[in-house]
N, CA, C and O atoms as a Maestro MAE file, in Angstrom:
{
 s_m_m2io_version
 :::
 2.0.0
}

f_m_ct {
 s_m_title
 :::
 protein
 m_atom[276] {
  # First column is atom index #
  i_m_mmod_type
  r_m_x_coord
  r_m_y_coord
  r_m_z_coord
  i_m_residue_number
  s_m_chain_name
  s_m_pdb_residue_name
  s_m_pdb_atom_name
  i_m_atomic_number
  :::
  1 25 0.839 -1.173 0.000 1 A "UNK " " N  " 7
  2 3 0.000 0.000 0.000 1 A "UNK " " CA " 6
  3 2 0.887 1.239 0.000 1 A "UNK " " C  " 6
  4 15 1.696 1.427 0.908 1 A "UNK " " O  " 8
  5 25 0.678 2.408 -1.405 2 A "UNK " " N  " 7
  6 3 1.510 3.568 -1.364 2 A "UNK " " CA " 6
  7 2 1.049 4.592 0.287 2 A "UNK " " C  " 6
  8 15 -0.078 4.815 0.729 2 A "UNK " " O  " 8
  9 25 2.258 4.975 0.792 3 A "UNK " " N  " 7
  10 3 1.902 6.222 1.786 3 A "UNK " " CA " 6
  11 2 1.381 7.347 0.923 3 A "UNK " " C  " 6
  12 15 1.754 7.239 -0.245 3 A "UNK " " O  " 8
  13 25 0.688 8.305 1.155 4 A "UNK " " N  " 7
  14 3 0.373 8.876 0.513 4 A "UNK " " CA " 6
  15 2 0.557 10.632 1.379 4 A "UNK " " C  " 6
  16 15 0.202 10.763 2.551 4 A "UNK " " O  " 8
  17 25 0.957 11.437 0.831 5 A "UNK " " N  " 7
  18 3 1.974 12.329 1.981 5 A "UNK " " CA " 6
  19 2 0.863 13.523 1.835 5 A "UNK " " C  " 6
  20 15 0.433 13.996 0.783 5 A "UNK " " O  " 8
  21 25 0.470 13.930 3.353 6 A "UNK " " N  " 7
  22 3 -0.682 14.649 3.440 6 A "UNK " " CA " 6
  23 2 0.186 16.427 3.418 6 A "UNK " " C  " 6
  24 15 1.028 16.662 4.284 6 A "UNK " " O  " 8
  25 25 -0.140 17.424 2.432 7 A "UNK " " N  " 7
  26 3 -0.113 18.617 2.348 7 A "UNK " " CA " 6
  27 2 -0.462 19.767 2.836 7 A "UNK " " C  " 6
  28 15 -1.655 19.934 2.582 7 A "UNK " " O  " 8
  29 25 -0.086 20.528 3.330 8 A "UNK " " N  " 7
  30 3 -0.837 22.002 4.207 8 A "UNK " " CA " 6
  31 2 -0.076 22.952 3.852 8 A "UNK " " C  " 6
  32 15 1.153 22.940 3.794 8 A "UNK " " O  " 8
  33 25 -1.131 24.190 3.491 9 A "UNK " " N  " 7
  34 3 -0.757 25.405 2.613 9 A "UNK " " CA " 6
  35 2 0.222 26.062 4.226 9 A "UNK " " C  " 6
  36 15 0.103 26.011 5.450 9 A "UNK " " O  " 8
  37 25 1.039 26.566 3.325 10 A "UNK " " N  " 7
  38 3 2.661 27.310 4.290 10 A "UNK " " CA " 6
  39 2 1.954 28.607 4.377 10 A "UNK " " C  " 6
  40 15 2.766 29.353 4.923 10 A "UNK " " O  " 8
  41 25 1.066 29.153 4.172 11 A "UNK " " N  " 7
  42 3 0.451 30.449 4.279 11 A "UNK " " CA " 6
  43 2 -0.327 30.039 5.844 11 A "UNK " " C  " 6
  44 15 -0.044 30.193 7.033 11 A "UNK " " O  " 8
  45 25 -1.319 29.511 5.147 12 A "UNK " " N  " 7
  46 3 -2.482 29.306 6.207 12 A "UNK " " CA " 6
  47 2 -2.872 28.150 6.888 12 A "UNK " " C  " 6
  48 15 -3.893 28.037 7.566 12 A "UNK " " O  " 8
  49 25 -1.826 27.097 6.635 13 A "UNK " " N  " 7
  50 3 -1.952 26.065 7.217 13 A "UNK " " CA " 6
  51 2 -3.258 25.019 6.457 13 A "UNK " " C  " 6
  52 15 -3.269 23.830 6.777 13 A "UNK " " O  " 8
  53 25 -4.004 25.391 5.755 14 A "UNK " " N  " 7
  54 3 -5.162 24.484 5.493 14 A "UNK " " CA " 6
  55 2 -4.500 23.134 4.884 14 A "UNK " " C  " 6
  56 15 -3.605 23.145 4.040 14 A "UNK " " O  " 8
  57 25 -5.141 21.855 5.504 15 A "UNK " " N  " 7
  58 3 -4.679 20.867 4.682 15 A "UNK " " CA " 6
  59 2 -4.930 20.818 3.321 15 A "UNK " " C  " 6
  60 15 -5.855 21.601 3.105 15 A "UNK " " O  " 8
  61 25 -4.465 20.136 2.010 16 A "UNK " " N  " 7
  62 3 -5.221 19.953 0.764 16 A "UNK " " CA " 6
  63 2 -6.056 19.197 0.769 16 A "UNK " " C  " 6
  64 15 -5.774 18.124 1.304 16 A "UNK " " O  " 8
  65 25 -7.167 19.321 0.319 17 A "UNK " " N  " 7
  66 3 -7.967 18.942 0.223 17 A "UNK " " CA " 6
  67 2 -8.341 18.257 -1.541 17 A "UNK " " C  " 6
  68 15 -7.716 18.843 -2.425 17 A "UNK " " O  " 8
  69 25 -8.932 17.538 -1.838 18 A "UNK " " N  " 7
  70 3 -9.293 16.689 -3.387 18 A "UNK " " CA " 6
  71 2 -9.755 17.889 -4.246 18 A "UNK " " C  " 6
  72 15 -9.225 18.025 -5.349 18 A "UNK " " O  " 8
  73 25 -10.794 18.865 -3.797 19 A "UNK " " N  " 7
  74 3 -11.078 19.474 -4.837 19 A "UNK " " CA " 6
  75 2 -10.268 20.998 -4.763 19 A "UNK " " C  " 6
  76 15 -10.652 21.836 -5.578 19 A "UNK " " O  " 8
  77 25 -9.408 21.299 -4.026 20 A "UNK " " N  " 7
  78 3 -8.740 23.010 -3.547 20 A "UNK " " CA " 6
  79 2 -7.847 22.773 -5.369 20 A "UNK " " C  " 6
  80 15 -7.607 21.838 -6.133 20 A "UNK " " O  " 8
  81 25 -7.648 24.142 -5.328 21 A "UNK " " N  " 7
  82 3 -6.729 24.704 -6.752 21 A "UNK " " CA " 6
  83 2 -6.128 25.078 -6.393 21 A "UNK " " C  " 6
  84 15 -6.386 26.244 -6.094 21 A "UNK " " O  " 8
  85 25 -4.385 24.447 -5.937 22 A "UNK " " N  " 7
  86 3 -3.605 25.045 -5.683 22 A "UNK " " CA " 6
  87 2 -2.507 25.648 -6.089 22 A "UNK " " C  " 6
  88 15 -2.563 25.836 -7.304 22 A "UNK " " O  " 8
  89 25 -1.347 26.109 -5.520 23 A "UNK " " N  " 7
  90 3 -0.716 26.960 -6.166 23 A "UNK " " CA " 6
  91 2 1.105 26.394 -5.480 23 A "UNK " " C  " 6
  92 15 1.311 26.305 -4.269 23 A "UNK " " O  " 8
  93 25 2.153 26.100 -6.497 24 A "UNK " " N  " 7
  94 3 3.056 25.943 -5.809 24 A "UNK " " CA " 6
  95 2 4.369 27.330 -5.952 24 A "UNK " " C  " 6
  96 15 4.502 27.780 -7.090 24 A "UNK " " O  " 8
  97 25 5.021 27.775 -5.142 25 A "UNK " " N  " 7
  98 3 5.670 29.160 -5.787 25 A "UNK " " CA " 6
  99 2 7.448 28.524 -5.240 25 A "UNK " " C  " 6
  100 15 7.761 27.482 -4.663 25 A "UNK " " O  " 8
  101 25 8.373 29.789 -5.780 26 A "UNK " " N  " 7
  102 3 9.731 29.372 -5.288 26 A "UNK " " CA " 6
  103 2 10.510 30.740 -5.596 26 A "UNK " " C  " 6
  104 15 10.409 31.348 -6.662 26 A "UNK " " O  " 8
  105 25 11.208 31.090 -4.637 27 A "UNK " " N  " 7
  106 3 11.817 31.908 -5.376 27 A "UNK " " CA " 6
  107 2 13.364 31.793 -5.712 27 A "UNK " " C  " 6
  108 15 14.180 31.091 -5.115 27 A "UNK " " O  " 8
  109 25 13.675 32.914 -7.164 28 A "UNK " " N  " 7
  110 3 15.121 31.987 -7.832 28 A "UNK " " CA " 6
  111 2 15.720 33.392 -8.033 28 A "UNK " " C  " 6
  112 15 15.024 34.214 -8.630 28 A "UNK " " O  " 8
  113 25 17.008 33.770 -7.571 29 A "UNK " " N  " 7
  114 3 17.586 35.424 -7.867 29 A "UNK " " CA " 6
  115 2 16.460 35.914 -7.001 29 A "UNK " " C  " 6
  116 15 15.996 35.744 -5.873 29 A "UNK " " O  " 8
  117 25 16.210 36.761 -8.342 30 A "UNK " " N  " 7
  118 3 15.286 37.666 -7.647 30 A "UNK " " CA " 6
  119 2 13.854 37.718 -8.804 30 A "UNK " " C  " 6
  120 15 13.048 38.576 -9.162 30 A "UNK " " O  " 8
  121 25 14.020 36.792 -8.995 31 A "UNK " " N  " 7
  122 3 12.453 36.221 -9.291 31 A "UNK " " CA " 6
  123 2 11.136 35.446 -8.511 31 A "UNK " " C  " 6
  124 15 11.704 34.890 -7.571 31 A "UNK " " O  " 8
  125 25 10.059 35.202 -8.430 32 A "UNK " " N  " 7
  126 3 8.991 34.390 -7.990 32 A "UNK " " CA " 6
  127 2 8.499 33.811 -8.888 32 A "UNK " " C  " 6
  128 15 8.190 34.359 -9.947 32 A "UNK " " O  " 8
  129 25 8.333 32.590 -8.631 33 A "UNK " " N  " 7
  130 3 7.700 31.851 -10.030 33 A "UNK " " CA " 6
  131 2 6.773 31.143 -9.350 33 A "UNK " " C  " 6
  132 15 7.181 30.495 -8.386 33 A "UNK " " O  " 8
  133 25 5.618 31.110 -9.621 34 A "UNK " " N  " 7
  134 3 4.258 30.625 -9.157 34 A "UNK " " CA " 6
  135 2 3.750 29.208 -10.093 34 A "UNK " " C  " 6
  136 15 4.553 28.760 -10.911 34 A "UNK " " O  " 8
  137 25 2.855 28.771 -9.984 35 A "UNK " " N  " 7
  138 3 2.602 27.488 -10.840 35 A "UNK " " CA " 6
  139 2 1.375 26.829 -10.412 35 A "UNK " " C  " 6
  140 15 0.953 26.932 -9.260 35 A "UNK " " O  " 8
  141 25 0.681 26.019 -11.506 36 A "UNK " " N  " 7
  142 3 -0.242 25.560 -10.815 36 A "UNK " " CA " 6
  143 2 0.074 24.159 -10.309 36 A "UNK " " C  " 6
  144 15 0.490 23.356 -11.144 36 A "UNK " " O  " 8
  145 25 -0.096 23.698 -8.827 37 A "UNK " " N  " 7
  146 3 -0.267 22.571 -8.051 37 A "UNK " " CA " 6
  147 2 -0.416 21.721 -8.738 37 A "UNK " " C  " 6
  148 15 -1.392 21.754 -9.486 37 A "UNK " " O  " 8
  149 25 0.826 20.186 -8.786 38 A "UNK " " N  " 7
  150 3 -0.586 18.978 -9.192 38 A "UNK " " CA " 6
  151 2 0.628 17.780 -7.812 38 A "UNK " " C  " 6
  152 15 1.824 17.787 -7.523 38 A "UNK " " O  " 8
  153 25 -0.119 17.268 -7.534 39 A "UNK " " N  " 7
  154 3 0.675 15.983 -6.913 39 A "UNK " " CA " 6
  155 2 1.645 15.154 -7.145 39 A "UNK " " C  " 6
  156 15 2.140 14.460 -6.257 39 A "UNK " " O  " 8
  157 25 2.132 15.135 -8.723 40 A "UNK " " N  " 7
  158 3 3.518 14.680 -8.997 40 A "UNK " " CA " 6
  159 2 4.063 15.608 -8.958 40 A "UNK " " C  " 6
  160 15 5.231 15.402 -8.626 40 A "UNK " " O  " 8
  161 25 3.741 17.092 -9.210 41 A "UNK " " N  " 7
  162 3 5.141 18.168 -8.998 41 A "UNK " " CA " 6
  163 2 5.064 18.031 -7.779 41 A "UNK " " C  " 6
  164 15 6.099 17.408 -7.546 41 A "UNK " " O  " 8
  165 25 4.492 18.195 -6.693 42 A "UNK " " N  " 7
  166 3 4.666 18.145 -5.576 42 A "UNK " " CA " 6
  167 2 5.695 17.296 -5.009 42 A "UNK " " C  " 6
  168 15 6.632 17.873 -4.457 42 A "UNK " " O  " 8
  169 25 5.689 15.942 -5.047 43 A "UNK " " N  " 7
  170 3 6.696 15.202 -4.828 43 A "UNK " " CA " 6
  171 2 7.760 15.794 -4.658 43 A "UNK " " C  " 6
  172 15 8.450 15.950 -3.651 43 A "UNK " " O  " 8
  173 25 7.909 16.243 -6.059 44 A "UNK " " N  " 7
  174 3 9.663 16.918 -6.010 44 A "UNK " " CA " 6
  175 2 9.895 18.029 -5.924 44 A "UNK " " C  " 6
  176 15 10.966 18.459 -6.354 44 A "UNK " " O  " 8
  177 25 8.517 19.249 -5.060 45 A "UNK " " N  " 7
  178 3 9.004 20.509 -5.114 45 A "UNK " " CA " 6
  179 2 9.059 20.607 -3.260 45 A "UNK " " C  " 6
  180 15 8.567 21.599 -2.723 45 A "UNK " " O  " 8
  181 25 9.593 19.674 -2.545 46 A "UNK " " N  " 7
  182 3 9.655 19.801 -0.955 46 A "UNK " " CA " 6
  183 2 10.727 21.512 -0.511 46 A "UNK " " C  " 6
  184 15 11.318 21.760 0.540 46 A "UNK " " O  " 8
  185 25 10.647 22.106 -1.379 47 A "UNK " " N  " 7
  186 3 11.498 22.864 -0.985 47 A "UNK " " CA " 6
  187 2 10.850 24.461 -1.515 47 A "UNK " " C  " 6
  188 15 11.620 25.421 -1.558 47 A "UNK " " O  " 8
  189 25 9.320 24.622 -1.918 48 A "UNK " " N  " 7
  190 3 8.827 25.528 -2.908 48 A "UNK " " CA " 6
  191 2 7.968 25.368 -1.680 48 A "UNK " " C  " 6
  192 15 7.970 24.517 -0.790 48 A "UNK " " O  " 8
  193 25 7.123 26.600 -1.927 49 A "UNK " " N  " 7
  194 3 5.700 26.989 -1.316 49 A "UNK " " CA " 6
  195 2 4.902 25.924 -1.654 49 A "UNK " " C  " 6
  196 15 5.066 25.201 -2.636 49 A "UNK " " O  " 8
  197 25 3.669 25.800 -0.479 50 A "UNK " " N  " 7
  198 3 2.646 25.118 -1.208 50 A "UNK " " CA " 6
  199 2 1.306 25.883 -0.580 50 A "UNK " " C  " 6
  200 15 1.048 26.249 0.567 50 A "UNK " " O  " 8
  201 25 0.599 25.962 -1.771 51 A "UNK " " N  " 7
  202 3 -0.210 27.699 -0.867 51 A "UNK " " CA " 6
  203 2 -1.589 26.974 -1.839 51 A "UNK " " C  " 6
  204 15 -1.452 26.196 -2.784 51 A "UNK " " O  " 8
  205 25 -2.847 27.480 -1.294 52 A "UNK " " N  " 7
  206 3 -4.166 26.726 -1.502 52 A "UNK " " CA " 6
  207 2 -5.157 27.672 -2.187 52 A "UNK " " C  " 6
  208 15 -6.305 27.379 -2.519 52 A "UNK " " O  " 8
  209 25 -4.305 29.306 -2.411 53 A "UNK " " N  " 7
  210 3 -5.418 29.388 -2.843 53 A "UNK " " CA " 6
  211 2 -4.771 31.511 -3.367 53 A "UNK " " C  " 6
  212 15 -3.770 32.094 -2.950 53 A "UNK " " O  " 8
  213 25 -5.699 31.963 -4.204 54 A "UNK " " N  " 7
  214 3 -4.923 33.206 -4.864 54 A "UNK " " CA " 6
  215 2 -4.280 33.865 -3.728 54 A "UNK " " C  " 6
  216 15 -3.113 34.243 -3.628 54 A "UNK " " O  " 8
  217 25 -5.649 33.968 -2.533 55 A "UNK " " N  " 7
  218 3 -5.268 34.648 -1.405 55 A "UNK " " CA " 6
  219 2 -4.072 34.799 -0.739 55 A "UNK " " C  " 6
  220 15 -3.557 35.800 -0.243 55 A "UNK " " O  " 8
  221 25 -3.511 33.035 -0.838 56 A "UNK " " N  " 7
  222 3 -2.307 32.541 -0.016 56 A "UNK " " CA " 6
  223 2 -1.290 32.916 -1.068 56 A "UNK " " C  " 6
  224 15 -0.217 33.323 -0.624 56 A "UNK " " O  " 8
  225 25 -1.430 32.854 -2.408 57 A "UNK " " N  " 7
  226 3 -0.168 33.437 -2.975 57 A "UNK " " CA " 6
  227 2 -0.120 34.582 -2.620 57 A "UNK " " C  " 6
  228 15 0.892 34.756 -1.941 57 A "UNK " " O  " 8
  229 25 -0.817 35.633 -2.753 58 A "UNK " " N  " 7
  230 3 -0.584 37.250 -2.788 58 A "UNK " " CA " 6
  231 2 0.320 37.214 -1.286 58 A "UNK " " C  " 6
  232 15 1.360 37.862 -1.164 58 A "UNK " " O  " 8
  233 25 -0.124 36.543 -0.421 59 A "UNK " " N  " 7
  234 3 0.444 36.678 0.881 59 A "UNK " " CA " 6
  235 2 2.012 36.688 0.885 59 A "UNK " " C  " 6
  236 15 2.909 37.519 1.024 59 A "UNK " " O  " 8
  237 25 1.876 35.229 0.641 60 A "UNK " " N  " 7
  238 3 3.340 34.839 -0.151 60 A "UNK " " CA " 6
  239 2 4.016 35.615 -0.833 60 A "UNK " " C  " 6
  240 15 5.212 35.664 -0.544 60 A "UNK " " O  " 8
  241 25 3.703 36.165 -1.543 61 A "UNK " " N  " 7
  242 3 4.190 36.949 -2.686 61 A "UNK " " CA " 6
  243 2 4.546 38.907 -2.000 61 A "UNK " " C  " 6
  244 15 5.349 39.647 -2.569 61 A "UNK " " O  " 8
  245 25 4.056 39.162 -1.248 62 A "UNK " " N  " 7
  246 3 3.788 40.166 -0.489 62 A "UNK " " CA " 6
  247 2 4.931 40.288 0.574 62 A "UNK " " C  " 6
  248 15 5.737 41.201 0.754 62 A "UNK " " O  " 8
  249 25 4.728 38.874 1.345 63 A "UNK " " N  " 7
  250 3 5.888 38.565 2.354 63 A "UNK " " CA " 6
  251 2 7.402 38.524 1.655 63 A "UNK " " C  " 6
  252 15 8.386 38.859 2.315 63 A "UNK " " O  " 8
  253 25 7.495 38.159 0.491 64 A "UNK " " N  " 7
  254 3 8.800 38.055 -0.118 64 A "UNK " " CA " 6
  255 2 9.326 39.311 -0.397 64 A "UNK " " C  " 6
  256 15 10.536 39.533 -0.410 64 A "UNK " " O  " 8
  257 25 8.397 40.214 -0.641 65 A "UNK " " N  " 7
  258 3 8.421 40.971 -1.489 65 A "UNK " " CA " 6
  259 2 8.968 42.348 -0.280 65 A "UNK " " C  " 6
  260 15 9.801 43.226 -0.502 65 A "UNK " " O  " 8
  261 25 8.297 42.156 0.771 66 A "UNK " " N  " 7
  262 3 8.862 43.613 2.247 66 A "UNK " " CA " 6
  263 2 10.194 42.691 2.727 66 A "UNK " " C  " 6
  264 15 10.960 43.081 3.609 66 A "UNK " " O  " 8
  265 25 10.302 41.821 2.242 67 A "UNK " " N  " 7
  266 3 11.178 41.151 3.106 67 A "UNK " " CA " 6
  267 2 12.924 41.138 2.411 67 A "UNK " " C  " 6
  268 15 13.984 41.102 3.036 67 A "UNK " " O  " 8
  269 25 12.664 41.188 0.766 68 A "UNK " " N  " 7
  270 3 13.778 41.430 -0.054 68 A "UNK " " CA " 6
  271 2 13.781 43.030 -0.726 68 A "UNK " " C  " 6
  272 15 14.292 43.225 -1.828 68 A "UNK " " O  " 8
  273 25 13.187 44.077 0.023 69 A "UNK " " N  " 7
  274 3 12.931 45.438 -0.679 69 A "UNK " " CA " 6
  275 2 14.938 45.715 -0.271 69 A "UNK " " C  " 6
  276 15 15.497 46.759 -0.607 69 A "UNK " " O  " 8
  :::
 }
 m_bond[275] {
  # First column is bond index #
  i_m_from
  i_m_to
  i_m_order
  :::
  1 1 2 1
  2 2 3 1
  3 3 4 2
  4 3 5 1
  5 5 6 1
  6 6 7 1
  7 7 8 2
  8 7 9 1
  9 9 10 1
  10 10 11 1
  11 11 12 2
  12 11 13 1
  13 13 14 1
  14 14 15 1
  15 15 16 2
  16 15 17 1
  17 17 18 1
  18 18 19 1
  19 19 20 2
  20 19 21 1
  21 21 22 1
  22 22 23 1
  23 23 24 2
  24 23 25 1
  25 25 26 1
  26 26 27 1
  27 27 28 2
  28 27 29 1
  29 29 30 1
  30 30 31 1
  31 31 32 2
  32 31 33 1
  33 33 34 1
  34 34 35 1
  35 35 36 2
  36 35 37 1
  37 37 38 1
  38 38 39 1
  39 39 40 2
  40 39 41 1
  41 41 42 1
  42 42 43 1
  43 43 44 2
  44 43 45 1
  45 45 46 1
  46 46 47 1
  47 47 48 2
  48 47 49 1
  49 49 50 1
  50 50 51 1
  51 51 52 2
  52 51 53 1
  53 53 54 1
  54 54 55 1
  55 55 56 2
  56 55 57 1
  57 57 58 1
  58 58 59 1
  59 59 60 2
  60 59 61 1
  61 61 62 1
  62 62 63 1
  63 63 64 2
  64 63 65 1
  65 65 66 1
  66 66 67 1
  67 67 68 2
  68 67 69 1
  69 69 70 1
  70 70 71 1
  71 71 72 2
  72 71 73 1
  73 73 74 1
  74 74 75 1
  75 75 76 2
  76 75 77 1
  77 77 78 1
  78 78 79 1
  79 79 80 2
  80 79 81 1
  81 81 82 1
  82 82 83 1
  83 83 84 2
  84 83 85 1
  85 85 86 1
  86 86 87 1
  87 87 88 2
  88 87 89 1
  89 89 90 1
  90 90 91 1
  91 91 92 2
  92 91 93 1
  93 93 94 1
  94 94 95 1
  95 95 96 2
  96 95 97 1
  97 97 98 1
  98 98 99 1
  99 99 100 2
  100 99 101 1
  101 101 102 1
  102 102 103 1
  103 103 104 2
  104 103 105 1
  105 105 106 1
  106 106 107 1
  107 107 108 2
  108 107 109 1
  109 109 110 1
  110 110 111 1
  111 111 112 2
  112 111 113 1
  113 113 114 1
  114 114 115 1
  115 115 116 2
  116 115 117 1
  117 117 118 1
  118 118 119 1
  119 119 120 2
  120 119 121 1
  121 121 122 1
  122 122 123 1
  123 123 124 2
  124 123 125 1
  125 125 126 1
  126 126 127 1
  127 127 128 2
  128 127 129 1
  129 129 130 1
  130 130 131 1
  131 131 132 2
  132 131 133 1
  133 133 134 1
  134 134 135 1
  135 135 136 2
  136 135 137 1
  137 137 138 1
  138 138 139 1
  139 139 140 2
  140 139 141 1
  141 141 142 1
  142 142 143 1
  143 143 144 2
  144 143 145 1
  145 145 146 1
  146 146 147 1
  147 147 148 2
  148 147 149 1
  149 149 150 1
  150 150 151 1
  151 151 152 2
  152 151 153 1
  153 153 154 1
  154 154 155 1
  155 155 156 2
  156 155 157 1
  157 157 158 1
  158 158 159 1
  159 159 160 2
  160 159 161 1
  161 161 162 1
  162 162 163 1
  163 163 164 2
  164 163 165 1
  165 165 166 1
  166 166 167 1
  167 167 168 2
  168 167 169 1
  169 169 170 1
  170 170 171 1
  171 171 172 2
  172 171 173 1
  173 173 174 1
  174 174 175 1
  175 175 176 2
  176 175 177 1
  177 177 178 1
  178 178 179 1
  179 179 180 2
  180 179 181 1
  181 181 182 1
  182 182 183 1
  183 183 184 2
  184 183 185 1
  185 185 186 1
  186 186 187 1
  187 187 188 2
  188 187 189 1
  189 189 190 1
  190 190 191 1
  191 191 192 2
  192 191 193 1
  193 193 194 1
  194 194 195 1
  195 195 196 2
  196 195 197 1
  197 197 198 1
  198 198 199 1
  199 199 200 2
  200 199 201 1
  201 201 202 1
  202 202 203 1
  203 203 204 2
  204 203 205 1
  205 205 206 1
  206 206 207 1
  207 207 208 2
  208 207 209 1
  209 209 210 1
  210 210 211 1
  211 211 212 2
  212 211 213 1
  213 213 214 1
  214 214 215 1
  215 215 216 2
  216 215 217 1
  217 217 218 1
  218 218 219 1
  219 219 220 2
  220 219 221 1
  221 221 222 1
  222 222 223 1
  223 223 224 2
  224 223 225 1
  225 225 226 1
  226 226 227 1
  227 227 228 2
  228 227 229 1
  229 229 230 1
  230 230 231 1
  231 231 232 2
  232 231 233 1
  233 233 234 1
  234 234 235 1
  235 235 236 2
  236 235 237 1
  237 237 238 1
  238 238 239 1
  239 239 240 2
  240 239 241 1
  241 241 242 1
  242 242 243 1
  243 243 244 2
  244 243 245 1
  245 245 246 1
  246 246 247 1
  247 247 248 2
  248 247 249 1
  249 249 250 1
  250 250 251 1
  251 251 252 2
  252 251 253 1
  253 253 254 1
  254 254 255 1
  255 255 256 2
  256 255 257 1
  257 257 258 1
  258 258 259 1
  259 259 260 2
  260 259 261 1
  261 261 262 1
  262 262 263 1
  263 263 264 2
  264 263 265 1
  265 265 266 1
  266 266 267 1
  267 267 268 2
  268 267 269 1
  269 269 270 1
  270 270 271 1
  271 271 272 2
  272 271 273 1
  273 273 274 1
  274 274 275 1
  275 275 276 2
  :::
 }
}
């Protein structure tokens, strides 16, 4: 039987849920690159945002953003 590895948005904590649209982000230099969520990128993005929803990106994106001015 596969483990199957349970997810929670780094913004707000919500677990993923089957039907949420999520969002995975990373930042590279001084870029943000956002993307849409699927469960095989996930696997291999343990090191990227995993955010659930526009709200949680802007956050994300906001926080990076006062934090590298």
């Amino acid at each position: 039987m596969a483990v199957t590895e349970q997810f929670s948005c780094d913004v707000c904590k919500k677990p993923k849920q089957g039907t949420n649209h999520w969002f995975a982000a990373y930042r590279e230099n001084h870029m943000i690159n956002v993307f849409f969520w699927t469960a095989v990128k996930a696997e291999k993005l343990r090191d990227y945002k995993h955010l659930c929803g526009q709200e949680c990106v802007l956050k994300a994106v906001n926080e990076w953003m006062h934090d590298h001015r």
